[in-house]
LUMLOMI-532415 format. One record per residue (C-alpha): x, y, z; chain; residue in one letter. Coordinates in steps of 0.25 Angstrom, whole numbers, plus 2048, in hexadecimal, padded with zeros to 3 digits. Layout:
N
    c1    c2    c3   kette   rest
     X     Y     Z       A      a
...
***
This chain:
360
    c1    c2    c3   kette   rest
   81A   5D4   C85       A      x
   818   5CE   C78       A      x
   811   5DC   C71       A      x
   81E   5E4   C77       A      x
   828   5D9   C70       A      x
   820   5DB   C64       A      x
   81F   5E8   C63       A      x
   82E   5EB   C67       A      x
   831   5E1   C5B       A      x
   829   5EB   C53       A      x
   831   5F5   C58       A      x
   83F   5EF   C56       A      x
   83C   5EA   C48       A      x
   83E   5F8   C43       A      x
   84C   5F8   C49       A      x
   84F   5EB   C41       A      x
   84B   5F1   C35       A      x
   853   5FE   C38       A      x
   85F   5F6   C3B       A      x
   85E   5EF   C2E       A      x
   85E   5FC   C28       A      x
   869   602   C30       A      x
   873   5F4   C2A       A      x
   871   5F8   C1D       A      x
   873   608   C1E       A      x
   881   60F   C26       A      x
   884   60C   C36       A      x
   883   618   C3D       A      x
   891   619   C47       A      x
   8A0   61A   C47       A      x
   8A2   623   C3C       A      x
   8AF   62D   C3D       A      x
   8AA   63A   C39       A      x
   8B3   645   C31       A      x
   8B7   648   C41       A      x
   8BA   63B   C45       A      x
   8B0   638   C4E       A      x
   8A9   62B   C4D       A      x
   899   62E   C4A       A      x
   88F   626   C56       A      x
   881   627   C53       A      x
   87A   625   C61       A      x
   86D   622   C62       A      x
   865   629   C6F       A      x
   859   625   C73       A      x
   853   630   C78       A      x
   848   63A   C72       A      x
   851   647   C76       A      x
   85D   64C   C7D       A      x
   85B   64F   C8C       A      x
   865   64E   C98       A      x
   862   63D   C9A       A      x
   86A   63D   C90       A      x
   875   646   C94       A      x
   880   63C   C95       A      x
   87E   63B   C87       A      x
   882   648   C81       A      x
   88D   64B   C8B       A      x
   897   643   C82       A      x
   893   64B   C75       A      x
   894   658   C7D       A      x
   8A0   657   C85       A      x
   8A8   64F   C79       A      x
   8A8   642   C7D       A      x
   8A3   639   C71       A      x
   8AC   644   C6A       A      x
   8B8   63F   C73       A      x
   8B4   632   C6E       A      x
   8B5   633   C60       A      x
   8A5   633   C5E       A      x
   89C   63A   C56       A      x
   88F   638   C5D       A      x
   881   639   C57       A      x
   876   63B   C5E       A      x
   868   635   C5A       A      x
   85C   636   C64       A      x
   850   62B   C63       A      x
   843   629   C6A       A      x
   845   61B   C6D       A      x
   851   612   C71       A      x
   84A   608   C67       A      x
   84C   615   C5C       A      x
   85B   616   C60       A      x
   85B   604   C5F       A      x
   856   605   C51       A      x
   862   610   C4E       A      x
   86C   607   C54       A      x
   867   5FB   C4D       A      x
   868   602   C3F       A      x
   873   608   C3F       A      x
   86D   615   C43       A      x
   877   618   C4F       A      x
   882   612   C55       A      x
   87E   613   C66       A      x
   871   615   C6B       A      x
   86C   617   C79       A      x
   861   60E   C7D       A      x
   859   609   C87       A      x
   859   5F9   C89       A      x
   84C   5F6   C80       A      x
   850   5F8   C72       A      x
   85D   5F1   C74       A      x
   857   5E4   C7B       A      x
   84C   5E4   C72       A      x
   854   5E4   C67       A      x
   85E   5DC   C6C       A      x
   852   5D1   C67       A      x
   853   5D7   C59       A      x
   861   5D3   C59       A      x
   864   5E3   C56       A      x
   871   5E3   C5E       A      x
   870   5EE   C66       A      x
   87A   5EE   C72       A      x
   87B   5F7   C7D       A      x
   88A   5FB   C7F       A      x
   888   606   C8B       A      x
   87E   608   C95       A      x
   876   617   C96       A      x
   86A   611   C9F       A      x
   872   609   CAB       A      x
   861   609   CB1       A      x
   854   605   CA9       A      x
   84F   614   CA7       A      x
   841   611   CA5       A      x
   837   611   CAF       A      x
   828   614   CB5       A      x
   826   620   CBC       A      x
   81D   626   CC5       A      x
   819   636   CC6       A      x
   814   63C   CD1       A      x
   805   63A   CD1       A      x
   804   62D   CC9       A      x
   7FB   623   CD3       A      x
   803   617   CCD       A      x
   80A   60F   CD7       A      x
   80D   602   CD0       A      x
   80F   5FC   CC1       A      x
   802   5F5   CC2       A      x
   7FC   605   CC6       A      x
   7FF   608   CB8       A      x
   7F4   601   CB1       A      x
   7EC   60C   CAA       A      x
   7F5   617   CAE       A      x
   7FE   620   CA3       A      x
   80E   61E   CA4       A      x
   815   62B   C9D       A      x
   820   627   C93       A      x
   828   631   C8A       A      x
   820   628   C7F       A      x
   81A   61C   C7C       A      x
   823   615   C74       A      x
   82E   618   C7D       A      x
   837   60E   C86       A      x
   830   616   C93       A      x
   822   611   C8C       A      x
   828   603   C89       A      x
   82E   603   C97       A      x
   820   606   C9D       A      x
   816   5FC   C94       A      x
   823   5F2   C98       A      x
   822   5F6   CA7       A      x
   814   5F2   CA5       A      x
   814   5E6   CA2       A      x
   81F   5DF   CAC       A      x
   816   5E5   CB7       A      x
   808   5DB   CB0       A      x
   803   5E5   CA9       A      x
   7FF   5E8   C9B       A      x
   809   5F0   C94       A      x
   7FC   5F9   C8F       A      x
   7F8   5FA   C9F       A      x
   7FD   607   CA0       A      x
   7FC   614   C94       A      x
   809   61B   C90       A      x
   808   629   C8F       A      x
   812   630   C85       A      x
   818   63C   C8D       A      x
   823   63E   C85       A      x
   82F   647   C8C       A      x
   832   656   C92       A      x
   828   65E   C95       A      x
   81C   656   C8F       A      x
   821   64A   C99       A      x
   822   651   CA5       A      x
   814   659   CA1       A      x
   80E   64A   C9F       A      x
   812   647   CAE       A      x
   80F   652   CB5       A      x
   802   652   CAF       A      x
   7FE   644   CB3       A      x
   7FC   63E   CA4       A      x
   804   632   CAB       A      x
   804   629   CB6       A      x
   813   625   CB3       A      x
   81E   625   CAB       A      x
   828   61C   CA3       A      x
   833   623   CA1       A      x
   842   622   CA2       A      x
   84C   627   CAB       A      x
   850   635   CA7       A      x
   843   639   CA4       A      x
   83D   636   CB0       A      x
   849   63F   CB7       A      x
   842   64A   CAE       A      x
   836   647   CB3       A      x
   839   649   CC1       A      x
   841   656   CBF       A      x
   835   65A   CB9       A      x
   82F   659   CC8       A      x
   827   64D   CC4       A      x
   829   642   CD1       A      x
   82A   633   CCA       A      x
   828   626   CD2       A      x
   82D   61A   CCC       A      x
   824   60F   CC8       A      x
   82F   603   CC9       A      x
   830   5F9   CBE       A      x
   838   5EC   CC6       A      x
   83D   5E7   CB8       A      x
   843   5F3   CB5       A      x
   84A   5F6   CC1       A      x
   85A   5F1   CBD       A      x
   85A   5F0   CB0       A      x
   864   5F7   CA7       A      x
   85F   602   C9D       A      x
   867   604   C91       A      x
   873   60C   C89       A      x
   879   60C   C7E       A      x
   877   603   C71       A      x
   87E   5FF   C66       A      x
   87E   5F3   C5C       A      x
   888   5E9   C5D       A      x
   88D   5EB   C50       A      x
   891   5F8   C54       A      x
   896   5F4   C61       A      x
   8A0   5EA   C5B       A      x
   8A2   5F4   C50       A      x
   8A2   602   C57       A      x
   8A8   5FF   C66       A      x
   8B0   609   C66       A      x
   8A6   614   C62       A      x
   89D   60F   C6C       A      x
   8A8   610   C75       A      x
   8AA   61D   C75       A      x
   89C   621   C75       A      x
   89A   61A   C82       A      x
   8A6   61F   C87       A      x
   8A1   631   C83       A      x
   894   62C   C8B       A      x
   89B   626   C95       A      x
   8A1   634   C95       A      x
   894   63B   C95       A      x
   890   634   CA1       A      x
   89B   637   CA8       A      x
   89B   646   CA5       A      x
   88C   648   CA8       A      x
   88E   63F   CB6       A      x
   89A   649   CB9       A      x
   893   656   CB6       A      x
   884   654   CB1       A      x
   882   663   CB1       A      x
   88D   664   CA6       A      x
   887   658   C9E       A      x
   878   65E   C9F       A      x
   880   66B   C99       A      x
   885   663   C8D       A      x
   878   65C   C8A       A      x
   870   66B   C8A       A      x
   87D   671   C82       A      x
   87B   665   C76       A      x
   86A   662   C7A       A      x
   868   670   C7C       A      x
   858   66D   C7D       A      x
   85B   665   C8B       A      x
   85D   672   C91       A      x
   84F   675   C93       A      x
   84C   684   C96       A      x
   849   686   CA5       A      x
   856   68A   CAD       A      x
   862   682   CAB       A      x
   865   680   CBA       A      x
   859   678   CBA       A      x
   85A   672   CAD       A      x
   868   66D   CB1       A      x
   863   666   CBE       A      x
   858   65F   CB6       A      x
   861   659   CAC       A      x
   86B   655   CB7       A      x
   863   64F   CBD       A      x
   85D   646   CB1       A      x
   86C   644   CAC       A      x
   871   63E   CBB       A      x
   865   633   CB8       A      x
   86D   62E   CAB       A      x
   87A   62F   CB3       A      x
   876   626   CBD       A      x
   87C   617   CBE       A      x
   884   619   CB2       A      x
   891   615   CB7       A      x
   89A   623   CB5       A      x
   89E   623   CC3       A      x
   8A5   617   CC2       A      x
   8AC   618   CB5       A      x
   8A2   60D   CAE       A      x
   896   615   CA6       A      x
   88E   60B   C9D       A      x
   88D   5FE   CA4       A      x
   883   5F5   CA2       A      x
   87E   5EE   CAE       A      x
   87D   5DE   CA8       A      x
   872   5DB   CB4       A      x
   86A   5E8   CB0       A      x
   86B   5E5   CA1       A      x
   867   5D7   CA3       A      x
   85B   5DE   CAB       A      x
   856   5E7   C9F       A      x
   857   5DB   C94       A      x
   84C   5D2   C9E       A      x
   845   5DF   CA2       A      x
   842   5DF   C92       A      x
   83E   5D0   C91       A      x
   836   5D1   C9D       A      x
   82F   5DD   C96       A      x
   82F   5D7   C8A       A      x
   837   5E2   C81       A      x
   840   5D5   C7D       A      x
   839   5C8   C7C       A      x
   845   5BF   C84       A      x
   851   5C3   C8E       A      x
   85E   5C2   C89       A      x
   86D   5C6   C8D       A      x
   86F   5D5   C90       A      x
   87C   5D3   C8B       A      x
   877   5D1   C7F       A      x
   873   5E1   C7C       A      x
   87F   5E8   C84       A      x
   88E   5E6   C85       A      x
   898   5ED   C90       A      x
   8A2   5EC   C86       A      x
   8A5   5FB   C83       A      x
   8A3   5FF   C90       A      x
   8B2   5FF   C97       A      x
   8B7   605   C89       A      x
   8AB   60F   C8B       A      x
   8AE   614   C99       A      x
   8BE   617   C98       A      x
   8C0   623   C98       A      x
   8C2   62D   CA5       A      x
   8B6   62F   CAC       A      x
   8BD   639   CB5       A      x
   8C1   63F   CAA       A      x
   8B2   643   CA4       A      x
   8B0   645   CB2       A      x
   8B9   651   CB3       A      x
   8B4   657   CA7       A      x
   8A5   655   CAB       A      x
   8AA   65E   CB9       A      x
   8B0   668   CB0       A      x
   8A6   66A   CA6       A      x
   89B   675   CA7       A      x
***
C-alpha cells in the first residue's frame, strides 16, 4: 500500500497548493446578485450531463433553487479529486463527491465536510459481462477490467480491489473505454473481461442488452458512498446557503421520485444533448430507468432525504485504511455532520408531490 499513499500524497499536494492560492485571491459563494439571489458555485464531479444525474437539474428547471433565493452555478469536473481542490481554494462553494478525496484529505487537514448524502450505497463495483470466464477475484490475474479511464475512481477501485483479495494491484491490466457508444462497442466487442464501473453506468450498460454478473468485493458490501462537500468554514459561515440548497435537491428528489418521466423531460429541456436521437419512447424508458437507480434508498418516502448512515460512514473510512487510500482509521464524524439535515428537509413533501403528479 505504501506506493498508493505516496502517490495519493502527490496527488493532493496540488490541492494544498491551490488552496493556498485560493486564501489569498476572492471566496467563490453567497454573493446577492443585482436580483437578489445569493450566487452558489457547485462543483459536479461528473464528465457530462446525463439522466444519473437528473435529480440535479430538476431544481433549476422547476424553480426550486430559485424559490430558495439561489443562484446556482454549475461546473462539471472529471474527478471528485478535481471538484476537492475547487472546494479547497475557494473555487466553489458545494461539491458533490464520492468518499476518497474527502477522507484522503481529511489527512491533509483540507476541512472538507460532507453536510448531505447523494450516494446512500458505495457505487463502485466489479462486473462481469456475458462471455467473461472469470469466476473469482483471484480469476483476474492477467485478465483486462474496463474502466471509463485509468485514473478514474472505477480504476482506483479496481487496482484497490485487487489487492484486499492478495493480489498485486498490477495483477490485472485497465483498460480505458471511456463512456457512450465507444464503452458499450469496447464491451460487446470483448476488449474486456470485466468492468470497474459505478452504478449508473452499469444501468446504461445493461439497457444497452449487455447481461453483467457482479464480481463481489466483501469490503465494500455496507459502506456509505458520498454526497455533498463543503469546507467548514463555509459551513459555520454559509449554513444557511447550504441549507437551502439541500433543501431545492431535496425537492429535486422528491419530484423525479413522483413523476420520473417529468424530470427526464426537464433534464432534455435544459441538457438537450441527453435526448439522444432514436424514438423518445424508448429514450424515456432508458433514462427512467437509470434515474430510479439514483432514487433508490434516498429517504424521500419517509420525509428524511440526505441521511447519513453513521455505521455505513464508519464502514467507508476503514474500507479506505484497509486499502490504504488513508494511512490510519479515524472517526467518521470527523468528515460529515447531520447538522443541516432537519432545516434541509422542512418543507412539504406532499406538496412537491402534487406538483410532480401535475406536471407534464
Amino acid at each position: 500500500m505504501t506506493r498508493r499513499l505516496k502517490s495519493v500524497a502527490g496527488l493532493f499536494a496540488g490541492i494544498l497548493v491551490l488552496a493556498t492560492l485560493g486564501a489569498c485571491g476572492s471566496e467563490g459563494g453567497e454573493s446577492a446578485g443585482g436580483d437578489g439571489l445569493d450566487t452558489v458555485t457547485f462543483a459536479l464531479s461528473a464528465p457530462s450531463w446525463n439522466s444519473g444525474y437528473t435529480t440535479l437539474v430538476v431544481p433549476e428547471a422547476e424553480g426550486y433553487f430559485k424559490d430558495e433565493g439561489l443562484d446556482v452555478k454549475v461546473q462539471l469536473f472529471p474527478s471528485g479529486t478535481q471538484s476537492a481542490q475547487q472546494l479547497a481554494a475557494g473555487g466553489a462553494d458545494i461539491g458533490l463527491m464520492t468518499g476518497e478525496p474527502v477522507a484522503i484529505g481529511h489527512a491533509k487537514n483540507l476541512g472538507l465536510v460532507y453536510f448531505a448524502s447523494y450516494y446512500p450505497h458505495w457505487i463502485y463495483s466489479l462486473q462481469l459481462p456475458q462471455g467473461s470466464n472469470v469466476k473469482s477475484i483471484a480469476d483476474l490475474k492477467g485478465k483486462k477490467i474496463g474502466v471509463t479511464a485509468v485514473a478514474s475512481s472505477g480504476g482506483t477501485f479496481a487496482r484497490t480491489a485487487l489487492e484486499l483479495n492478495g493480489m498485486s494491484e498490477n495483477a490485472a491490466g485497465l483498460v480505458p473505454i471511456g463512456a457512450g457508444a465507444q464503452q458499450i462497442n469496447a464491451i460487446k466487442s470483448g476488449q474486456v473481461d470485466a468492468l470497474s464501473l459505478w452504478d449508473t453506468q452499469y444501468a446504461i450498460v445493461e439497457d444497452a442488452g449487455i447481461k453483467l454478473t457482479p464480481l463481489p468485493v466483501p469490503q465494500t458490501a455496507s459502506i456509505w458512498g458520498g454526497g455533498f462537500a463543503a469546507t467548514r468554514k463555509t459551513i459555520d459561515e454559509k449554513k444557511d446557503v447550504l441549507v437551502r440548497f439541500g433543501r431545492a435537491i431535496a425537492k429535486g428528489f422528491a419530484f423525479a421520485q413522483a413523476n420520473p418521466e417529468a424530470a427526464i423531460r426537464d433534464l432534455w429541456k435544459l441538457h438537450p444533448e441527453t435526448r439522444g436521437n432514436g424514438p423518445e419512447q424508448d429514450a424515456m424508458a432508458s433514462q427512467v430507468k437509470i434515474l430510479k437507480v439514483r432514487l433508490a434508498d434516498q429517504g424521500v418516502e419517509d420525509g428524511k432525504w440526505g441521511g447519513i448512515d453513521p455505521k455505513a460512514a464508519t464502514g467507508m473510512v476503514e474500507f479506505m485504511a484497509s486499502a490504504g487510500l488513508v494511512d490510519k482509521a479515524f472517526p467518521a464524524t470527523e468528515i460529515y455532520t447531520p447538522d443541516l439535515l432537519d432545516a434541509i428537509n422542512d418543507f412539504s413533501y406532499d406538496d412537491i408531490r402534487k406538483q410532480a403528479k401535475n406536471a407534464s
